[in-house]
VEXSEPA-994865 format. One record per atom (N, C-alpha, C): y, z, x. Coordinates in steps of 0.05 Angstrom, whole numbers, padded with zeros to 5 digits, always signed. Layout:
<voses>
YZX
...
</voses>
This chain:
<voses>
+02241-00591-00535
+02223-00569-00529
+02203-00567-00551
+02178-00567-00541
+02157-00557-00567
+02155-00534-00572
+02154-00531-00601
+02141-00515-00608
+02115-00502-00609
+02110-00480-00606
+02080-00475-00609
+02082-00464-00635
+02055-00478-00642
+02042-00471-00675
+02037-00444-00676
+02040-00427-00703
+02030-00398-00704
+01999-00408-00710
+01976-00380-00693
+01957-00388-00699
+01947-00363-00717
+01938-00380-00743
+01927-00351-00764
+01899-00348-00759
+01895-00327-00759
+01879-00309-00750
+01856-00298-00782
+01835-00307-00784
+01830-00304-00806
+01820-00268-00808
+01812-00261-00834
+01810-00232-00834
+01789-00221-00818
+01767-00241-00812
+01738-00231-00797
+01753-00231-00773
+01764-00247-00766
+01775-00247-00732
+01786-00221-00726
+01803-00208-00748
+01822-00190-00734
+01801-00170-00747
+01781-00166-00759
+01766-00134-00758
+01752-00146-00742
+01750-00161-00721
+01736-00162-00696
+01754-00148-00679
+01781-00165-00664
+01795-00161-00655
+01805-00127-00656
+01804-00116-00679
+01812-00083-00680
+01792-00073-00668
+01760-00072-00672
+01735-00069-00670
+01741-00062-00638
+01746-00094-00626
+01747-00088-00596
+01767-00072-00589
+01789-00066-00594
+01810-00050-00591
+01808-00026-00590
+01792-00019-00618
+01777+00009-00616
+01759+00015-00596
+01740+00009-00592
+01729+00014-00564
+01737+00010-00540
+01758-00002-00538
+01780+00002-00506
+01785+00025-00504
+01797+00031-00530
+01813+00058-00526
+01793+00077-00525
+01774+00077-00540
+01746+00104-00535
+01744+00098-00503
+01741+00074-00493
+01722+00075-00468
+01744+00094-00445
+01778+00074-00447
+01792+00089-00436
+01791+00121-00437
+01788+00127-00456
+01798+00156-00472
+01763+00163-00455
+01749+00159-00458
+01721+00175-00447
+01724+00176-00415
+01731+00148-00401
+01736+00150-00385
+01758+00180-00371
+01779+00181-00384
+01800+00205-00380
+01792+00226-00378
+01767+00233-00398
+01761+00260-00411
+01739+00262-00387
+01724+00243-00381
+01706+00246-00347
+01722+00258-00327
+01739+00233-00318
+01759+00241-00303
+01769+00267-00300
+01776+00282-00320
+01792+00307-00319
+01762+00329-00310
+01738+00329-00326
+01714+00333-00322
+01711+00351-00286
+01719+00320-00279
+01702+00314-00256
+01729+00332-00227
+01752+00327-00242
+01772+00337-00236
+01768+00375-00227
+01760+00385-00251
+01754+00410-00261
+01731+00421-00239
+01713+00399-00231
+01689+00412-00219
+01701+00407-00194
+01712+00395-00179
+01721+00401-00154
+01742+00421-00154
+01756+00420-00175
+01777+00451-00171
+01758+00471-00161
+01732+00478-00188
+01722+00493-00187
+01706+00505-00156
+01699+00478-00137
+01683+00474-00117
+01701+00481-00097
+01725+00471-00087
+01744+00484-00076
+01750+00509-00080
+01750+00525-00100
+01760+00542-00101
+01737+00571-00091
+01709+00561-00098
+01684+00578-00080
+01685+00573-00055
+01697+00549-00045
+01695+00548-00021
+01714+00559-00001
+01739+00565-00011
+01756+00582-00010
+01747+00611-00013
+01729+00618-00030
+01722+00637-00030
+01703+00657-00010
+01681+00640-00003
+01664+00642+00017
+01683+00639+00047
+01700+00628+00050
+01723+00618+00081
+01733+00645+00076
+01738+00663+00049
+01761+00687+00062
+01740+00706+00065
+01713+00705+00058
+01699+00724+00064
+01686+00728+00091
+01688+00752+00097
+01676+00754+00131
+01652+00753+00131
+01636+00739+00159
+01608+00740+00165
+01594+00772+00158
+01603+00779+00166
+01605+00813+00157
+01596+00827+00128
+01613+00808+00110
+01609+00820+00093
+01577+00800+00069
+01587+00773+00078
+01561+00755+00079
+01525+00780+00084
+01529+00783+00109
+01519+00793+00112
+01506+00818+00106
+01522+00835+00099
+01519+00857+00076
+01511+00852+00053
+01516+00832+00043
+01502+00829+00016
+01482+00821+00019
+01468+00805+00035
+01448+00795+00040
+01429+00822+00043
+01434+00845+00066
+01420+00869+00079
+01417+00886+00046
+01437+00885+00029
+01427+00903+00005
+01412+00892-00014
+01411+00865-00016
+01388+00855-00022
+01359+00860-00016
+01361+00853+00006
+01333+00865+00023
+01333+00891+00012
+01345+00904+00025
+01344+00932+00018
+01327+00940-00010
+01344+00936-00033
+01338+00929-00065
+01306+00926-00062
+01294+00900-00052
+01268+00890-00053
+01253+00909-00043
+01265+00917-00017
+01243+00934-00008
+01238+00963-00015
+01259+00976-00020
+01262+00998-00036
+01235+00995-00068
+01245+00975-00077
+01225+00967-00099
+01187+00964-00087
+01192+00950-00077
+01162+00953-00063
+01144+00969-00059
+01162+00990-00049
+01158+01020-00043
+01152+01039-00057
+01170+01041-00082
+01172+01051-00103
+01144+01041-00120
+01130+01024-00116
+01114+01002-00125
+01091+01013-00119
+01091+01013-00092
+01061+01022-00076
+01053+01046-00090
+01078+01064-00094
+01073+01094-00093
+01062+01102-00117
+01073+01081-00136
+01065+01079-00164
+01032+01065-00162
+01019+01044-00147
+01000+01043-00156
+00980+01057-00134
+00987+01081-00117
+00966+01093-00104
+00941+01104-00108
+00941+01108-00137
+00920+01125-00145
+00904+01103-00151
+00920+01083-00166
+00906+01062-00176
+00881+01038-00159
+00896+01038-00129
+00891+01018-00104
+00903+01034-00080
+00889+01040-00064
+00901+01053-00050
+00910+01039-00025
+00889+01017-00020
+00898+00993-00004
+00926+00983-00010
+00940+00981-00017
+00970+00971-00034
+00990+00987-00018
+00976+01013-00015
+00989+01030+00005
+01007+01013+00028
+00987+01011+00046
+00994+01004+00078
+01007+00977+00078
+01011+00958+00050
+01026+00939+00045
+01056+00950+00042
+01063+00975+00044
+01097+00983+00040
+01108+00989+00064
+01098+00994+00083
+01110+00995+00115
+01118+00969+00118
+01138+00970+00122
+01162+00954+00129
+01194+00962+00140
+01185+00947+00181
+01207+00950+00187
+01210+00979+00195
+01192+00986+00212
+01179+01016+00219
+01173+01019+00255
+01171+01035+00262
+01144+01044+00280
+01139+01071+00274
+01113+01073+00295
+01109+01103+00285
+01102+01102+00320
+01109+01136+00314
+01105+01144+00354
+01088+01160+00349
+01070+01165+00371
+01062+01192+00369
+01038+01191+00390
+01017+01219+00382
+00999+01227+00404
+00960+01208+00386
+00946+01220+00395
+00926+01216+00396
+00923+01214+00363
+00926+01232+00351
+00931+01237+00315
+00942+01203+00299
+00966+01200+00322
+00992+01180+00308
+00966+01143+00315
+00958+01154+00335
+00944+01123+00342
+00917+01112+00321
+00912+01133+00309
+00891+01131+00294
+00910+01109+00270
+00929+01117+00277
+00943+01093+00244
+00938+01065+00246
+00925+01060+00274
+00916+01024+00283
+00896+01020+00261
+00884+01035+00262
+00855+01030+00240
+00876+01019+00213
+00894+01015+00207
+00907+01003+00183
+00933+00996+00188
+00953+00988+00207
+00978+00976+00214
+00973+00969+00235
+00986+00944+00238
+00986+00936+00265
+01000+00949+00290
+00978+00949+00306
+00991+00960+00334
+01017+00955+00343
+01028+00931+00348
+01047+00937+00355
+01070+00956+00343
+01070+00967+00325
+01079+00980+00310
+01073+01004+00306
+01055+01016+00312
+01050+01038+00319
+01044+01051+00358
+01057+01054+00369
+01063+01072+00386
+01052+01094+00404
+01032+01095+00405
+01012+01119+00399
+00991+01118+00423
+00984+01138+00432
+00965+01147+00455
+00953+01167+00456
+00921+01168+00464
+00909+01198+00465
+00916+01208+00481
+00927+01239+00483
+00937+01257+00504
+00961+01254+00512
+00978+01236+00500
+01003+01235+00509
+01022+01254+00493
+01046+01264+00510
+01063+01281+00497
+01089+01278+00489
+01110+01287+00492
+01143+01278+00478
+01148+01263+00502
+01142+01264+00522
+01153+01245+00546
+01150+01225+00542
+01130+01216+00536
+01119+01190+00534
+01143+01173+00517
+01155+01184+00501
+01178+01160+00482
+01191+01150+00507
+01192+01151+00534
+01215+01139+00555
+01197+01116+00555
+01172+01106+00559
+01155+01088+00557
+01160+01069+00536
+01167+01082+00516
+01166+01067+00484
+01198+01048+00477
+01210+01067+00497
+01249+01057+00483
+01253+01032+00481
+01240+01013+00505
+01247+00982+00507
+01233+00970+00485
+01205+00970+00470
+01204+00961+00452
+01209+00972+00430
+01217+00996+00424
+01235+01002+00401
+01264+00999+00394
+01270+00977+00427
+01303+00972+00418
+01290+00929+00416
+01267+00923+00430
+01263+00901+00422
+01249+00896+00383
+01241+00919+00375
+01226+00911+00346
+01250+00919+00328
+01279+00933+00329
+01295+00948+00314
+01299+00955+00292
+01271+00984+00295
+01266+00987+00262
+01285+00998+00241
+01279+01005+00227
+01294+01018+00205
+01283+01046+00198
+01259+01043+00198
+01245+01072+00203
+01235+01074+00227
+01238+01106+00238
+01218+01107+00257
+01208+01133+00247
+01191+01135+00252
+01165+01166+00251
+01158+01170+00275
+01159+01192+00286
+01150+01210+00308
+01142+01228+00301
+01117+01235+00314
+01107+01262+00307
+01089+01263+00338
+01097+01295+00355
+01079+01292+00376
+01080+01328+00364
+01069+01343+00383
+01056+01370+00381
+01034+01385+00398
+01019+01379+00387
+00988+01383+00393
+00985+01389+00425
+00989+01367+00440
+00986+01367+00466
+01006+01380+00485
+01039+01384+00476
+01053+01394+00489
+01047+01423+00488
+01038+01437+00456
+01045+01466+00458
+01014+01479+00474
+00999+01460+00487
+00988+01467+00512
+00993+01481+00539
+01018+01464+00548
+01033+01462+00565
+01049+01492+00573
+01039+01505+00585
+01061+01533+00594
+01095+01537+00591
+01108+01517+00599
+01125+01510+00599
+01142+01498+00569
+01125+01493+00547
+01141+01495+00528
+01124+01519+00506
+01115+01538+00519
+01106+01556+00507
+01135+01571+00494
+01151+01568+00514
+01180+01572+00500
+01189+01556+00480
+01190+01567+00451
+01198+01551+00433
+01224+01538+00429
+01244+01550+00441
+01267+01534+00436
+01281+01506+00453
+01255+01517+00482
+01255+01496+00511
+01247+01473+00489
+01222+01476+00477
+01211+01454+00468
+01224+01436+00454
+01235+01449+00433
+01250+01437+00411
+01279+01421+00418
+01295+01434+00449
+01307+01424+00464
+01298+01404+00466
+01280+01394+00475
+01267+01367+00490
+01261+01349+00482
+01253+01368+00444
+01239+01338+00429
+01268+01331+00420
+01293+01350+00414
+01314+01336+00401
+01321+01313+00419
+01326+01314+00455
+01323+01293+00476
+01320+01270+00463
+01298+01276+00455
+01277+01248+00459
+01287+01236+00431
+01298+01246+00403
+01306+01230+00378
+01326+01227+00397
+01351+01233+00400
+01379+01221+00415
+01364+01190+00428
+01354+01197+00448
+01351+01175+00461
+01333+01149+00446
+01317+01157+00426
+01306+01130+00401
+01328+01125+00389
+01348+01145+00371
+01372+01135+00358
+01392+01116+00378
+01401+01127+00406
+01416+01107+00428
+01401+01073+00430
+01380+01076+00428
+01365+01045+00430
+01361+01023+00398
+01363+01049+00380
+01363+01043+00355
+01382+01057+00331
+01400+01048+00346
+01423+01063+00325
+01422+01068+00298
+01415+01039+00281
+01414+01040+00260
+01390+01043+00245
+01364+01065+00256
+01345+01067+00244
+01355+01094+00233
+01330+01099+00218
+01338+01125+00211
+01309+01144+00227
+01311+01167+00234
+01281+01183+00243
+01275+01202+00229
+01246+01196+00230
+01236+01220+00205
+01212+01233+00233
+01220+01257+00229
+01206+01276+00256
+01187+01289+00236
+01163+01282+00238
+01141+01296+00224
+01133+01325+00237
+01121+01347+00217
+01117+01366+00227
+01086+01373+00234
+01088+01393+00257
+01054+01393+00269
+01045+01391+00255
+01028+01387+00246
+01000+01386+00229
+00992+01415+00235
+00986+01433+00218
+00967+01457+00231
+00942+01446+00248
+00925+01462+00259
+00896+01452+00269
+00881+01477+00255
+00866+01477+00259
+00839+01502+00241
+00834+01520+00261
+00823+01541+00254
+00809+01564+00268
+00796+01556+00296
+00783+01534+00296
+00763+01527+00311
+00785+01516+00341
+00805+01511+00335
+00816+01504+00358
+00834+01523+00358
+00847+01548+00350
+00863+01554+00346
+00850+01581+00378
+00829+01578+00375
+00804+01594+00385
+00813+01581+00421
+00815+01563+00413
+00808+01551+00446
+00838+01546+00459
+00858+01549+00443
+00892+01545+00446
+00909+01569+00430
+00907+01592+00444
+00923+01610+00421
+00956+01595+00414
+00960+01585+00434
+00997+01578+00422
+00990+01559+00395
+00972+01540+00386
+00966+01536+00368
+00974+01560+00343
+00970+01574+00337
+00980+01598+00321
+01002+01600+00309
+01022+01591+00331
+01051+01590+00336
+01060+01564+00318
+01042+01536+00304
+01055+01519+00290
+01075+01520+00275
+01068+01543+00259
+01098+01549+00236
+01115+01552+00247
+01119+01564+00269
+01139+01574+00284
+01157+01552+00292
+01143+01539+00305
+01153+01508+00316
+01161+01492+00296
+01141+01487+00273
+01160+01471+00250
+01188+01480+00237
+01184+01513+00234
+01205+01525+00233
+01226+01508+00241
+01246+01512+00270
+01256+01506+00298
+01259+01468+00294
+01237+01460+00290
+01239+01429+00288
+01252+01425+00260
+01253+01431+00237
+01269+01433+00208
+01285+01435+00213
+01297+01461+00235
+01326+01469+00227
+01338+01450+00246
+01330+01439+00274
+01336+01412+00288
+01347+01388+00274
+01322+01385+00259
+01331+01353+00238
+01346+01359+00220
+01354+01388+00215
+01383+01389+00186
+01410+01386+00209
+01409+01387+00231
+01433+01399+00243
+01434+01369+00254
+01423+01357+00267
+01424+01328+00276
+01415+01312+00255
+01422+01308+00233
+01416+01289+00209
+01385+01273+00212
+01372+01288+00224
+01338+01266+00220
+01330+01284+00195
+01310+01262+00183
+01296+01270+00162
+01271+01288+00176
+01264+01311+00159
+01245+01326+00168
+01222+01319+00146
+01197+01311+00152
+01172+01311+00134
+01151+01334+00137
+01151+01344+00120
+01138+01372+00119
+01103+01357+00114
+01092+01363+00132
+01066+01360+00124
+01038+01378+00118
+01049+01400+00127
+01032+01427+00127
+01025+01432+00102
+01017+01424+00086
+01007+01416+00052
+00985+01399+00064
+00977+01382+00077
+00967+01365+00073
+00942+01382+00092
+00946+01405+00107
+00924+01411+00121
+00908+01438+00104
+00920+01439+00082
+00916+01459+00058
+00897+01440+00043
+00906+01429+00027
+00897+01399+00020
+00870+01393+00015
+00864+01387+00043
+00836+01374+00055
+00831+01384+00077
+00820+01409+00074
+00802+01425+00099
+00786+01408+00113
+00776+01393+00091
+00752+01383+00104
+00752+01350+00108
+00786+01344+00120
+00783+01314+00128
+00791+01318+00161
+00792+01347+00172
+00785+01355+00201
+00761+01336+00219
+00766+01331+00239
+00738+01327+00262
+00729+01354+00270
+00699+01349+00290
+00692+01377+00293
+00706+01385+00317
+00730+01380+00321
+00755+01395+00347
+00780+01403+00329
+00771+01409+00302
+00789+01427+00284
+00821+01423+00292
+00822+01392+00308
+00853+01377+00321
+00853+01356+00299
+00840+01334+00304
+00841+01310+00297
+00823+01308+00264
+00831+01284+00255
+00825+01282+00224
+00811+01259+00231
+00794+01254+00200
+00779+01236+00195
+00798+01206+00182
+00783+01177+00187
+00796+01165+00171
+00809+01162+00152
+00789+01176+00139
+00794+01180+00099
+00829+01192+00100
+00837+01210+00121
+00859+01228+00117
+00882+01216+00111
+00877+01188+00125
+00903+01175+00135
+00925+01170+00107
+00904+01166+00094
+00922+01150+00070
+00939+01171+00064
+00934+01196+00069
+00949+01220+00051
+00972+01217+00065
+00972+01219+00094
+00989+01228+00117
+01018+01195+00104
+01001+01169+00102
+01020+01150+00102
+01031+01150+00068
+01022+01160+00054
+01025+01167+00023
+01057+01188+00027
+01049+01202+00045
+01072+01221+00052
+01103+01212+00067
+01089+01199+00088
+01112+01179+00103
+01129+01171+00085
+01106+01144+00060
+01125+01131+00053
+01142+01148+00028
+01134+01172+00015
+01151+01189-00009
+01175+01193+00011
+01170+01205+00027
+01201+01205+00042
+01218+01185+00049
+01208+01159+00052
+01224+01144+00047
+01249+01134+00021
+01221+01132+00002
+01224+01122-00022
+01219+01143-00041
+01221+01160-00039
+01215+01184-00051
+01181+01176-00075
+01176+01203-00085
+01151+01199-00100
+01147+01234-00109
</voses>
């Protein structure tokens, strides 16, 4: 049987030989330390994903809606802050609204888009039965109604508490189509001497806002007091001491949105 020769290995060979040895073991050893790495990030990925599977669409969802919320709240808060500054900036914070109303309310086209505002000359609280299908197709979050003017014409709600009966009607049936808005029931506007002349129940506004306040405390709508605003600016009236001038608007939507977002 042969022997095999020992083979010596001179000293350069074997600080080669260690050399390579050493870097096996780094490469192994880096390799491991990836490995575990990479290990770690799918625990980690599994384990969000688990997280998001036990959470309900529901609640997904909710966080998403107070987000919004957050932004838009901010926005608002935003406008109100630079009104004096730009007043245009204004009518950029309606969001996710309509507004209803009579001859007064339609004038708001001149600065929001129509479909979104609601509004007809001479029309009265009846008219929301007209409005319900697209206020359950747009499903705002605000709604504003304000009618008046043209009903306390009417003989028949010369009786103040008939009336206020009828307008409460008419929020029930916007809240049934739009559950989750909230309604802000604006109050008459006074009108001036000059018509007050040609409509005595006109007279009677306070009276009626009265009656419509204590409505929206008892059925949770927000009430917007606007009878300041006809103190205000006497002179942003037309000459039917009913209807206002352009210029007014901004005050009227300056107001809307403080009740929203307060100011």
């Amino acid at each position: 049987m042969m022997k095999m020769k020992k083979v010596k290995l001179t000293k350069q060979t074997k600080i080669i030989l260690a050399v390579i040895a050493l870097l096996l073991v780094g490469l192994i050893t880096y390799k491991g330390v990836q490995y575990y790495k990479l290990q770690q990030e799918i625990s980690r990925g599994r384990a969000y994903l688990k997280q998001l599977d036990d959470q309900s669409l529901s609640n997904i969802k909710n966080t998403i809606d107070k987000q919004n919320e957050s932004d838009e709240l901010a926005l608002g808060k935003q406008a109100l802050k630079d009104y004096e500054k730009n007043k245009d900036k204004l009518w950029g914070a309606f969001k996710n609204y309509v507004l209803i109303g009579d001859s007064r309310v339609e004038s708001f086209k001149q600065f929001l888009p129509e479909t979104n505002v609601l509004a007809k000359k001479g029309t009265r609280i009846t008219k929301v039965d007209d409005y319900l299908g697209t206020i359950k197709n747009i499903s705002p979050k605000y709604v504003f109604i304000s009618y008046g003017v043209n009903d306390l014409s009417i003989p028949a709600y010369y009786n103040q508490d008939k009336y206020i009966e009828v307008y409460q009607s008419y929020c029930e049936k916007i809240k049934k189509v739009a559950p989750d808005a909230t309604i802000y029931v604006n109050s008459i506007i006074p009108v001036n001497d000059k018509a007050i002349n040609k409509q005595a129940n006109y007279k009677n506004i306070p009276s009626y806002n009265a009656k419509l306040k204590a409505m929206c405390k008892k059925n949770g709508y927000k009430y917007v007091d606007l009878d300041a605003l006809a103190k205000q600016h006497p002179d942003e009236y037309e000459q039917d001491g009913i209807h206002f001038k352009s210029s007014f608007y901004k005050y009227w939507a300056y107001r809307l949105l403080s009740s929203v977002y307060g100011g």
